[in-house]
PAFI-516604 format. One record per residue (C-alpha): residue number from 1; residue in three letters; x, y, z. Coordinates in nm, 3 decimals. Each point is the difference from the previous one (the first is absolute). Layout:
% PAFI-516604
seq / type / east / north / up
NUM / ALA / X / Y / Z
...
***
This chain:
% PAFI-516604
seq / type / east / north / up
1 / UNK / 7.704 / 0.115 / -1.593
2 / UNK / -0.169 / -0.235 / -0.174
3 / UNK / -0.417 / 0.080 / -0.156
4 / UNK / -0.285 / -0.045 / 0.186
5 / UNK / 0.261 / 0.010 / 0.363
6 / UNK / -0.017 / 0.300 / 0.232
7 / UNK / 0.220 / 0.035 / 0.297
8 / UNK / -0.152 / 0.130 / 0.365
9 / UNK / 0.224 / 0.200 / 0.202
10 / UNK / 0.016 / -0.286 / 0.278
11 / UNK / 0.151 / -0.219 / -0.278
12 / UNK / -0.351 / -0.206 / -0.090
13 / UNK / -0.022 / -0.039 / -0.360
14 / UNK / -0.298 / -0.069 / -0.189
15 / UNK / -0.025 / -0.181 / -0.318
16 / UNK / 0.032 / -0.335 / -0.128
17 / UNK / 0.364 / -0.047 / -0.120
18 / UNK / 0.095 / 0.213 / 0.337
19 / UNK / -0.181 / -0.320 / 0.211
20 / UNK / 0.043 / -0.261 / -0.294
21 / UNK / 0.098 / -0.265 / 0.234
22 / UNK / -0.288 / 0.034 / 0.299
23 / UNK / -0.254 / 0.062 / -0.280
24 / UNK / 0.125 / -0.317 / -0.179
25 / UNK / -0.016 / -0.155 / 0.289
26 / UNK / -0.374 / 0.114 / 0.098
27 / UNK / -0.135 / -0.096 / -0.357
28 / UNK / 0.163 / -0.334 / 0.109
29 / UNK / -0.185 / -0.035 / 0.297
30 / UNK / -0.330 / 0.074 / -0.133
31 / UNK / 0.006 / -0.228 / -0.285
32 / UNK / 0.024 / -0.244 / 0.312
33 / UNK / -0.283 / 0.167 / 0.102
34 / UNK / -0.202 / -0.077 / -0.326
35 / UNK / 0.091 / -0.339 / 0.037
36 / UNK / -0.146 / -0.046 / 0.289
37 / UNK / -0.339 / 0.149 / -0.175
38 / UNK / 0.078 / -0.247 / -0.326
39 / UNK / 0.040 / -0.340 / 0.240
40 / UNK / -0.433 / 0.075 / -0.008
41 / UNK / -0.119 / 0.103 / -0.359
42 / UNK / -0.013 / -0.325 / -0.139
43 / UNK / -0.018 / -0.266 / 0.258
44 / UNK / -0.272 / 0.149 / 0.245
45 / UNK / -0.282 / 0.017 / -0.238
46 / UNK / 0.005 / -0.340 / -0.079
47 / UNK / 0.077 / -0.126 / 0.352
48 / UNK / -0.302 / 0.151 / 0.104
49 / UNK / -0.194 / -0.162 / -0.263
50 / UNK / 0.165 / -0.321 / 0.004
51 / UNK / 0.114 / -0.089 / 0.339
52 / UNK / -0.227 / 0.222 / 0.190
53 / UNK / -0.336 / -0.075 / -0.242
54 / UNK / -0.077 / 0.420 / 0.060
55 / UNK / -0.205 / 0.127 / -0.282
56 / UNK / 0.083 / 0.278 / -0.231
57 / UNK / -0.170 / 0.268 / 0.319
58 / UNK / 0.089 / 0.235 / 0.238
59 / UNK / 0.076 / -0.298 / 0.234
60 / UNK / 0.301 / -0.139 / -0.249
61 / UNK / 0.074 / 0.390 / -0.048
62 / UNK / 0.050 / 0.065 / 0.418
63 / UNK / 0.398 / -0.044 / -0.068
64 / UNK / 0.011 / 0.261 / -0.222
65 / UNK / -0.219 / 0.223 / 0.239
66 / UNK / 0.227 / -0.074 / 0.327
67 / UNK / 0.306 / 0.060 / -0.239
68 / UNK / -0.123 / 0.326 / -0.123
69 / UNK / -0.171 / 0.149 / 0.349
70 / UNK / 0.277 / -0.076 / 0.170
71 / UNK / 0.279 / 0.138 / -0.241
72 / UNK / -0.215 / 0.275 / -0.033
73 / UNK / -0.005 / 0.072 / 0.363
74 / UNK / 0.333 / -0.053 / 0.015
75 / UNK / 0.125 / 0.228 / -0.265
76 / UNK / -0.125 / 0.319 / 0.160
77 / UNK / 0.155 / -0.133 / 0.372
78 / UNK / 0.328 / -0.069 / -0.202
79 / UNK / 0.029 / 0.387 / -0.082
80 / UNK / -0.034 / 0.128 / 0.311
81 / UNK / 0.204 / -0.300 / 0.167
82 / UNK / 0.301 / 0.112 / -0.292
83 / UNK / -0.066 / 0.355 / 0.142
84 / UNK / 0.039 / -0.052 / 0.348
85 / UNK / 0.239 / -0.280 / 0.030
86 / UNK / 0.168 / -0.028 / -0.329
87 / UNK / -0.045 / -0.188 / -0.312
88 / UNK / 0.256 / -0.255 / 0.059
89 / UNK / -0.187 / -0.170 / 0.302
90 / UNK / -0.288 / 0.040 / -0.144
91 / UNK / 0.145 / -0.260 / -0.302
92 / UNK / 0.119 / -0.258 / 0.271
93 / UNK / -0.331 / 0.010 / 0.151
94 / UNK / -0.200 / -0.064 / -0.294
95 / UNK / 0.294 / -0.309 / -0.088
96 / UNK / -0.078 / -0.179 / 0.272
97 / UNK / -0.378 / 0.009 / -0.004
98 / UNK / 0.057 / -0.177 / -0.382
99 / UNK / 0.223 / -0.292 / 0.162
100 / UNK / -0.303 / -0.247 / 0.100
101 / UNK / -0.206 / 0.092 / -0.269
102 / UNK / 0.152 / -0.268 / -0.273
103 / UNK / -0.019 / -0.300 / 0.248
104 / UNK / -0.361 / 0.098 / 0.081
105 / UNK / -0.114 / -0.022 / -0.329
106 / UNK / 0.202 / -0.330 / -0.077
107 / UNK / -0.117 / -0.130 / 0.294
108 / UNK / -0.281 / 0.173 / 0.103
109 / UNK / -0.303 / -0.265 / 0.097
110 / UNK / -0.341 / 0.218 / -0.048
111 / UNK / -0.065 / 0.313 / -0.239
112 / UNK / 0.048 / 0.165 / 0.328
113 / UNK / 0.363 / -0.069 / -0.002
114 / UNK / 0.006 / 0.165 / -0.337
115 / UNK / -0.195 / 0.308 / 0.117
116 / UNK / 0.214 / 0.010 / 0.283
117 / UNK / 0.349 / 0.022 / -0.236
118 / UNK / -0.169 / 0.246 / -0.231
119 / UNK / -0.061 / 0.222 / 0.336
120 / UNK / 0.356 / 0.001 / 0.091
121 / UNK / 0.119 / 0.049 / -0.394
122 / UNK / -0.197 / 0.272 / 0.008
123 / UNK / 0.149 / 0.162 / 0.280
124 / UNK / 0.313 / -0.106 / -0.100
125 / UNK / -0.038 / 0.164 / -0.370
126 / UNK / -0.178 / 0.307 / 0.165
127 / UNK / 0.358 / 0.051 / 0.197
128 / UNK / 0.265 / -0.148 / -0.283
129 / UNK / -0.107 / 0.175 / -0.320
130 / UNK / -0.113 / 0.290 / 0.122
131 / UNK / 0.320 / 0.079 / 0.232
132 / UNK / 0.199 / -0.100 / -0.382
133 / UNK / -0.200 / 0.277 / -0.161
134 / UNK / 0.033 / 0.253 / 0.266
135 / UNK / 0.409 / -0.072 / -0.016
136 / UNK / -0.008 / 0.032 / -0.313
137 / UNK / -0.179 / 0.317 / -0.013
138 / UNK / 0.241 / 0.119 / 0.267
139 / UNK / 0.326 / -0.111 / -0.226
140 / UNK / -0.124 / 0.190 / -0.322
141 / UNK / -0.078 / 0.328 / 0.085
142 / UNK / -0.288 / 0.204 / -0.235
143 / UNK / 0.168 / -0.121 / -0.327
144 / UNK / 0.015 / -0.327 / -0.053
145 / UNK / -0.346 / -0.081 / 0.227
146 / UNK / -0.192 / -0.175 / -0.316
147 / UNK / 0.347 / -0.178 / -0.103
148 / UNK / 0.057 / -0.109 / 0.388
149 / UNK / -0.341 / -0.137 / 0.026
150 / UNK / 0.014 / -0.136 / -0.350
151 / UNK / 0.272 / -0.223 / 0.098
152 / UNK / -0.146 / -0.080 / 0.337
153 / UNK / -0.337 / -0.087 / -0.121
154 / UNK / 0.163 / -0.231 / -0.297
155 / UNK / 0.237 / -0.214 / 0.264
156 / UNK / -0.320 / -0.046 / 0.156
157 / UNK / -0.219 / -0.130 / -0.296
158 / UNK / 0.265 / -0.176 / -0.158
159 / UNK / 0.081 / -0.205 / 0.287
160 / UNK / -0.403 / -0.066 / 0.039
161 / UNK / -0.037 / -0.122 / -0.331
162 / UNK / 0.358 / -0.208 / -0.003
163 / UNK / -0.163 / -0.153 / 0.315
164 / UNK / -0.306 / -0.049 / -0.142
165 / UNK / 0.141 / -0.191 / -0.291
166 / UNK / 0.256 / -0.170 / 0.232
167 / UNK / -0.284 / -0.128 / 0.241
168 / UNK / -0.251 / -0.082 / -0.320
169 / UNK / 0.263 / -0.259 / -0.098
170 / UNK / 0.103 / -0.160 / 0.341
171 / UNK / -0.384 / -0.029 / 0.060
172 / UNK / -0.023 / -0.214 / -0.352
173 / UNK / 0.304 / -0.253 / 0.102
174 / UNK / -0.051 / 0.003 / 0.366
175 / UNK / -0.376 / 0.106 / 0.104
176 / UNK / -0.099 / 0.277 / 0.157
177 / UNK / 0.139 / -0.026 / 0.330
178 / UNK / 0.260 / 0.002 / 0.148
179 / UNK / 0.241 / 0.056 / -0.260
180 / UNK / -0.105 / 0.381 / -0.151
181 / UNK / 0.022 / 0.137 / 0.288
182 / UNK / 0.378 / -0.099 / 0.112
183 / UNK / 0.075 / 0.300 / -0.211
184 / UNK / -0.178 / 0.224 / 0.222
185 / UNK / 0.184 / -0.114 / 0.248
186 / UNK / 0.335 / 0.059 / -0.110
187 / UNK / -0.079 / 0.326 / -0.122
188 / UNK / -0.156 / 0.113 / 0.357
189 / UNK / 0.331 / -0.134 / 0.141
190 / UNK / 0.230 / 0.207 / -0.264
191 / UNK / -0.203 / 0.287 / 0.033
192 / UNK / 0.049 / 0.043 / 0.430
193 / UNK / 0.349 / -0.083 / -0.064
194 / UNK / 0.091 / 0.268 / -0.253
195 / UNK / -0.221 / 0.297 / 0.154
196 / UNK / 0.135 / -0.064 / 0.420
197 / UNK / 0.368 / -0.024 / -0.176
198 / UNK / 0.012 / 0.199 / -0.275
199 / UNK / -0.237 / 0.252 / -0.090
200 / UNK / 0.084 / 0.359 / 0.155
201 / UNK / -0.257 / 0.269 / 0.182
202 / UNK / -0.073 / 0.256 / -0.249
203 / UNK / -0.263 / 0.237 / 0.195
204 / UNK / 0.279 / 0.270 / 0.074
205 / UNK / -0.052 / 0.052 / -0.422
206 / UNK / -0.352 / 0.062 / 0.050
207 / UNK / 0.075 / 0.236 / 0.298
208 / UNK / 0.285 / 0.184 / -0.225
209 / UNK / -0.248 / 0.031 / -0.302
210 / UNK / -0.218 / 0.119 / 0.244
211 / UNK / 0.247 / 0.287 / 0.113
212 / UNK / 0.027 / 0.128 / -0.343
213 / UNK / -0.374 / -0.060 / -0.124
214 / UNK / -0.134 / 0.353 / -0.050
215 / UNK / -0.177 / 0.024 / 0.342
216 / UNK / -0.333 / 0.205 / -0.055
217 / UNK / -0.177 / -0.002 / 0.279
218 / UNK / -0.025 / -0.208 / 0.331
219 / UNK / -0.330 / -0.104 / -0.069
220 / UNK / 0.109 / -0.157 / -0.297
221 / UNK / 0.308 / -0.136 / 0.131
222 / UNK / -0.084 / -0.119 / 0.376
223 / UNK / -0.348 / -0.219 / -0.134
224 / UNK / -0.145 / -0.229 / 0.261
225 / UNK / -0.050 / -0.378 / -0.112
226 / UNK / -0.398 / 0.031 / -0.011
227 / UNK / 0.117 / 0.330 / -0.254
228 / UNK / 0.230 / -0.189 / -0.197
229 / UNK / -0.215 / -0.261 / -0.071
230 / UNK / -0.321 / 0.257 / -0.099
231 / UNK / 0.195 / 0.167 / -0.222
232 / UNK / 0.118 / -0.308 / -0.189
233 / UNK / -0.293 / -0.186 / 0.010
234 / UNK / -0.293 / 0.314 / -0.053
235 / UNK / 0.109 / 0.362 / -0.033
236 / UNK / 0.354 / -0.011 / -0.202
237 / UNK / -0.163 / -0.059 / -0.367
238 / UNK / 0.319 / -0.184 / -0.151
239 / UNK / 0.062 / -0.217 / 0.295
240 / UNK / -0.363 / -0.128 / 0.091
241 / UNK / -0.049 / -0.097 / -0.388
242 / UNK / 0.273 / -0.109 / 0.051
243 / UNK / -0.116 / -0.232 / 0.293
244 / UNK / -0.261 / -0.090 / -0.113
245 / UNK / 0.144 / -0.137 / -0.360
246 / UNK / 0.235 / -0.160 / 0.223
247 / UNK / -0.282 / -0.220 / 0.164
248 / UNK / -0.155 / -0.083 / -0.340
249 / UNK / 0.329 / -0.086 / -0.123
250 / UNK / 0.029 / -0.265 / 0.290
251 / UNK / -0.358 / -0.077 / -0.023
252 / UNK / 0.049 / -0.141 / -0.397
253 / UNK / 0.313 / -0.182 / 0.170
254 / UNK / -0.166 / -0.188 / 0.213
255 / UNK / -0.245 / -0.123 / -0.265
256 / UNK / 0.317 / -0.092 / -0.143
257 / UNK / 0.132 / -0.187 / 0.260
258 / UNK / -0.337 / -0.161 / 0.106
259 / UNK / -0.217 / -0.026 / -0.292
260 / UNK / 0.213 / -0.031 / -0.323
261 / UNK / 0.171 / -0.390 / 0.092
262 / UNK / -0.393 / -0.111 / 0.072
263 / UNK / -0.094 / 0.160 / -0.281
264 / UNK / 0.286 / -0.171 / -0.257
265 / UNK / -0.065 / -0.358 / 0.194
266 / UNK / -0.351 / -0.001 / -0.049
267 / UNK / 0.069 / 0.047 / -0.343
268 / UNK / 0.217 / -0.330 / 0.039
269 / UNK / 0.367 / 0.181 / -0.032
270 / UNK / 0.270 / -0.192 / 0.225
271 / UNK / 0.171 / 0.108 / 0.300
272 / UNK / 0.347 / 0.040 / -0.215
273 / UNK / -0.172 / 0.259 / -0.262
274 / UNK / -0.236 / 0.154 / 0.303
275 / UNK / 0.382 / 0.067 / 0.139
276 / UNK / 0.119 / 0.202 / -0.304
277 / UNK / -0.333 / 0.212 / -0.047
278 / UNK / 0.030 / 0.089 / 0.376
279 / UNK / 0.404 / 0.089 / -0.034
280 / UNK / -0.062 / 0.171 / -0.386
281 / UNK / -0.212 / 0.310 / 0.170
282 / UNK / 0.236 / 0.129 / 0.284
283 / UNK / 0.350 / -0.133 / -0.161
284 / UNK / -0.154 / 0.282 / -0.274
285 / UNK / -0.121 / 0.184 / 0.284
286 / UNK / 0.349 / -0.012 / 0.168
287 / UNK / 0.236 / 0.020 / -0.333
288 / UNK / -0.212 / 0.309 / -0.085
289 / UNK / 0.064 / 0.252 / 0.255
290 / UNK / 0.352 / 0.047 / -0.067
291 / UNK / -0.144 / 0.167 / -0.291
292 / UNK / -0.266 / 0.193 / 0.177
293 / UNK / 0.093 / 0.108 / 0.280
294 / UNK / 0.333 / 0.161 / -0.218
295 / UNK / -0.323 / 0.134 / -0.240
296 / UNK / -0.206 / 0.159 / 0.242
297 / UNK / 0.322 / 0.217 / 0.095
298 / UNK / 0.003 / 0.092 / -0.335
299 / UNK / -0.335 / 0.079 / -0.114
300 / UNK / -0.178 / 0.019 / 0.329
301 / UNK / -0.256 / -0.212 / 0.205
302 / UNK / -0.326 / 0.058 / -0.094
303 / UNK / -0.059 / -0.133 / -0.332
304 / UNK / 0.209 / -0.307 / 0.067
305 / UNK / -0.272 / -0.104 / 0.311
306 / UNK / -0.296 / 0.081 / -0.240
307 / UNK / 0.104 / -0.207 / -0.291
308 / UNK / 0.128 / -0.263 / 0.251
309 / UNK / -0.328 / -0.051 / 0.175
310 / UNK / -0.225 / 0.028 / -0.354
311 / UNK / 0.267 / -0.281 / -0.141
312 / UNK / -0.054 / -0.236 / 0.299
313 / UNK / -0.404 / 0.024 / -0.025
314 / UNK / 0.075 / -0.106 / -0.409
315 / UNK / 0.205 / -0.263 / 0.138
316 / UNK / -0.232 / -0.157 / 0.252
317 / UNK / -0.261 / 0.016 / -0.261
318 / UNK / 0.190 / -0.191 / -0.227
319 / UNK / 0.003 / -0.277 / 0.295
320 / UNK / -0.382 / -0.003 / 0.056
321 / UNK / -0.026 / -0.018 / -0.409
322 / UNK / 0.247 / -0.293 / -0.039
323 / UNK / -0.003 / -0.379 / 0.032
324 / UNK / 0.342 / -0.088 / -0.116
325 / UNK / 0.372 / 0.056 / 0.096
326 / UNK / 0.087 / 0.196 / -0.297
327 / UNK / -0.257 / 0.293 / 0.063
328 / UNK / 0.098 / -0.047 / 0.392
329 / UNK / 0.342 / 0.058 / -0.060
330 / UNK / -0.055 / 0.296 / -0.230
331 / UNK / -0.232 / 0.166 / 0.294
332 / UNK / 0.272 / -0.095 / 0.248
333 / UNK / 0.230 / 0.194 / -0.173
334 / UNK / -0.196 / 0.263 / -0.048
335 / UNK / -0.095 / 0.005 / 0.336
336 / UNK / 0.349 / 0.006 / 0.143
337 / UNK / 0.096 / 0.281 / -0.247
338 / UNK / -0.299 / 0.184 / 0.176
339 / UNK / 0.112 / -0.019 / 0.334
340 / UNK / 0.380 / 0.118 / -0.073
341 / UNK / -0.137 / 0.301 / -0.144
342 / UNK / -0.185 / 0.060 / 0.371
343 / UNK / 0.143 / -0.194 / 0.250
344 / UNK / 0.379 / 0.186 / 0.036
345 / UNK / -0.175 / 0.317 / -0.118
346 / UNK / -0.240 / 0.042 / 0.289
347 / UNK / 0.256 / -0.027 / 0.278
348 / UNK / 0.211 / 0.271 / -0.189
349 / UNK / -0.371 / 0.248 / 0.019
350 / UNK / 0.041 / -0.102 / 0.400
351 / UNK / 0.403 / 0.036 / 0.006
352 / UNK / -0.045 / 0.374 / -0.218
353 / UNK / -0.272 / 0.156 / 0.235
354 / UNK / 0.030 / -0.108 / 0.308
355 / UNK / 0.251 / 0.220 / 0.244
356 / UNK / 0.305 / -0.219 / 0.075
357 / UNK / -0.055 / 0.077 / 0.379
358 / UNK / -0.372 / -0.258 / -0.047
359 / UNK / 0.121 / -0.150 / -0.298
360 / UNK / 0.023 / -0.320 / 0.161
361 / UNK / -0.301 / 0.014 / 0.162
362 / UNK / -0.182 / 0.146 / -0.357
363 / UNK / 0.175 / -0.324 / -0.164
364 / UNK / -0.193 / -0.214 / 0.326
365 / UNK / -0.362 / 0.127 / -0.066
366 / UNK / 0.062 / -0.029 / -0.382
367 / UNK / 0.109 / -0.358 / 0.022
368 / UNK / -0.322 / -0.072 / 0.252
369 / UNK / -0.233 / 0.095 / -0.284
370 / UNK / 0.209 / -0.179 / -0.280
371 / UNK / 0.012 / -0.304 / 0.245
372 / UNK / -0.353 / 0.012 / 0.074
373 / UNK / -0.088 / -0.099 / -0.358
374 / UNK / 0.140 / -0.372 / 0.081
375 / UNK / -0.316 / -0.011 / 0.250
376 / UNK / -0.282 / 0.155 / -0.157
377 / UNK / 0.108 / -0.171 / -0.326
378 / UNK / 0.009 / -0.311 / 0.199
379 / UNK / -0.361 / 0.075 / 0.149
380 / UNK / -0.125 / 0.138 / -0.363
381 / UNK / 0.108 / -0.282 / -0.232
382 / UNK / -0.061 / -0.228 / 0.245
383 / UNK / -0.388 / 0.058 / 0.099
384 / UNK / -0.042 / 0.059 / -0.429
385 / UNK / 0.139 / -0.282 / -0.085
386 / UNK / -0.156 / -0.193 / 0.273
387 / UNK / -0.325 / 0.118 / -0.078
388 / UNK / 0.022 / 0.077 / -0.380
389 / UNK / 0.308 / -0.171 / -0.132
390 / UNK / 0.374 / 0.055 / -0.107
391 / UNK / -0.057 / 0.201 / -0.306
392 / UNK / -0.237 / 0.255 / 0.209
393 / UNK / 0.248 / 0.052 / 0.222
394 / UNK / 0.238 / 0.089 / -0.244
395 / UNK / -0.223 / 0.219 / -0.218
396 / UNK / -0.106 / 0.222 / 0.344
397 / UNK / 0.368 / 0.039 / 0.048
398 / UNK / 0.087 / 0.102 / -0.339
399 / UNK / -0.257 / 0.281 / 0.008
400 / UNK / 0.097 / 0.123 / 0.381
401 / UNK / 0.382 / -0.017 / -0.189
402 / UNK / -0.115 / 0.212 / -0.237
403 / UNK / -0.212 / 0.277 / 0.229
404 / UNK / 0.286 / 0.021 / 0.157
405 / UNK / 0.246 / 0.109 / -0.272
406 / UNK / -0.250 / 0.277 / -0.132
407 / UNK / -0.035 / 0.137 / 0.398
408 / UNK / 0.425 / 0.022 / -0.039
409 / UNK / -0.073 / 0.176 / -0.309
410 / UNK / -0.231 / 0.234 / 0.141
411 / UNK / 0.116 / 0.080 / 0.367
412 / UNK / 0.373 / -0.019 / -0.010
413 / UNK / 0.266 / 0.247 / -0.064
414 / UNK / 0.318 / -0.002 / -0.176
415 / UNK / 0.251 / -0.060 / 0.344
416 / UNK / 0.359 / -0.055 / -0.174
417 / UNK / 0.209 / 0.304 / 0.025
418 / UNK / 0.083 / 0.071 / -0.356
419 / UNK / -0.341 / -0.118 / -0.153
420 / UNK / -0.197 / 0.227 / 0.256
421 / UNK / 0.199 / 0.300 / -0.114
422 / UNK / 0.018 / -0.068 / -0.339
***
């Protein structure tokens, strides 16, 4: 038998070369999913400024808040959804929710239009990535979990930043609409396509993981919903720091995504080099988790999510500090390097403490936290730089970064198997 596969007595393996072909398949699937995310980074921003005349304030920001309330939402329905019905249909569901978002924003004739898509790609990415992680988590069994979500996590970024650089391009030869977004719509096509044909159930390997889980006791085993989702988000000290580092994680993100291409045009950069800042931070982002989510099985979680969240706060400083693309680039990098070191790491803290009986569920309230950053960084930046400016905005993010690192530093404990023991 080959390392890192285990066998259950009904014949489910665990592992990643044991389910090489479904897991290949799933990384697949959600780099479609980051696609869909990428078709946005570059293009909205300045559509909002340029064909909508919305200033840099919460109002131009309200995409970014319907995407992120709604995924968030979403993400803790799509646990208990995978639960109860299975994580396959849960996939499908979430595919064809994405299908009119492309043509809405090609076509869309208000800012409500574009509201309206980022409500239903919200919901959408709420039910596609987090079912893909879940999967995931189901195929790799305890060993591999930082490796499994490593890869996951990267397919994802990747694919946003390819899309980001993809879109930057078509929007310099062809304008900002409609063209960019014809690649959302081929990937929401794909995406249904592969998942209601090819992908495969893979809740009967949580339920056999389950059967061989040391049990304890019922009370820690048979956890309501409104239990689960104290314990990860309050009482559990590794996975509410964890939470909450999610939620700044996403928060910073959505500065990213938001602030960052107002920022570089106001400082008179074009669309073409806007498009390879916004693709340089998650393609590093992306690219980097293969590393660490391999890393954090080796050495553990903890210190990876401290340094991670410390590095991003340098990074974003760097941004507020800078007036060129040099120095932007640099922080970019930086700031993708940050979030690999957290973003792969944190689901494996989730995926190592939580019970494989509420796993799922655990993963849900998690990713509603984590999610939740895209809207209160959206209503934070937003009403700053409304009121103060771009750089403001950027330097009160930086130092809520920051906090939050130092509060993973202090609160969490060591969750990986080996490191805790060790």
């Amino acid at each position: 038998m080959s390392a890192g596969t285990t066998t259950h007595h009904d014949g489910i393996r665990f592992g990643l070369r044991a389910n090489l072909a479904q897991f290949a398949l799933l990384v697949a699937v959600n780099a479609l999913v980051g696609g869909m995310l990428g078709q946005e980074r570059v293009v909205l921003p300045l559509l909002a400024d340029q064909v909508f005349h919305l200033a840099a304030s919460a109002f131009s920001l309200t995409y970014i808040l319907a995407f992120g309330a709604t995924k968030a939402a979403t993400n803790f329905f799509a646990g208990t959804l995978s639960d109860r019905y299975g994580r396959k249909p849960v996939l499908i569901a979430g595919w064809l929710l994405a299908l009119p978002v492309p043509l809405m924003l090609a076509w869309g004739p208000t800012w409500a239009w574009i509201v309206a898509a980022n409500i239903l790609l919200g919901a959408s990415q709420g039910l596609t990535w987090s079912t893909t992680v879940i999967m995931k988590i189901d195929l790799a069994g305890p060993r591999r979990r930082g490796l499994a979500m490593g890869f996951n996590e990267a397919a994802g970024y990747v694919a946003v930043a390819a899309t980001s650089l993809a879109t930057g391009a078509l929007a310099t030869h062809y304008g900002l609409r409609p063209e960019p977004f014809l690649l959302g719509a081929a990937y929401a096509a794909l995406g249904l396509g592969l998942s209601t044909l090819v992908v495969r159930e893979t809740r009967a390997h949580a339920r056999a993981e389950a059967a061989r889980h040391p049990v304890g006791s019922a009370a820690d085993t048979a956890l309501t919903t409104a239990a689960i989702t104290r314990r990860t988000s309050f009482t559990d000290k590794a996975m509410s720091a964890a939470s909450q580092a999610g939620m700044v994680n996403n928060l910073n993100d959505a500065l990213a995504w938001g602030i960052f291409p107002l920022l570089f045009a106001a400082h008179g950069l074009s669309i073409a080099r806007i498009g390879v800042l916004a693709a340089l931070y998650p393609a590093v982002w992306g690219a980097g988790q293969l590393l660490t989510g391999w890393w954090s099985d080796r050495i553990g979680r903890k210190h990876l999510i401290t340094a991670g969240m410390l590095l991003q706060a340098a990074a974003i400083a760097l941004v507020a500090l800078s007036t060129t693309f040099g120095p932007w680039a640099l922080a970019q990098l930086l700031l993708g390097i940050g979030t690999a070191l957290v973003y792969p790491t944190l689901l494996a803290v989730i995926g190592d403490v939580a019970h494989p009986a509420w796993r799922a569920r655990a993963v849900g309230v998690y990713r509603l936290w984590r999610d939740g950053g895209f809207a209160v960084g959206a209503l934070l930046a937003g009403a700053l730089a409304g009121a103060y400016g771009l750089t403001t905005a950027i330097w009160a993010v930086a130092a809520l970064t920051a906090a939050s690192g130092l509060l993973v530093a202090v609160r969490m404990y060591e969750t990986h198997p080996a490191s805790a023991r060790s």
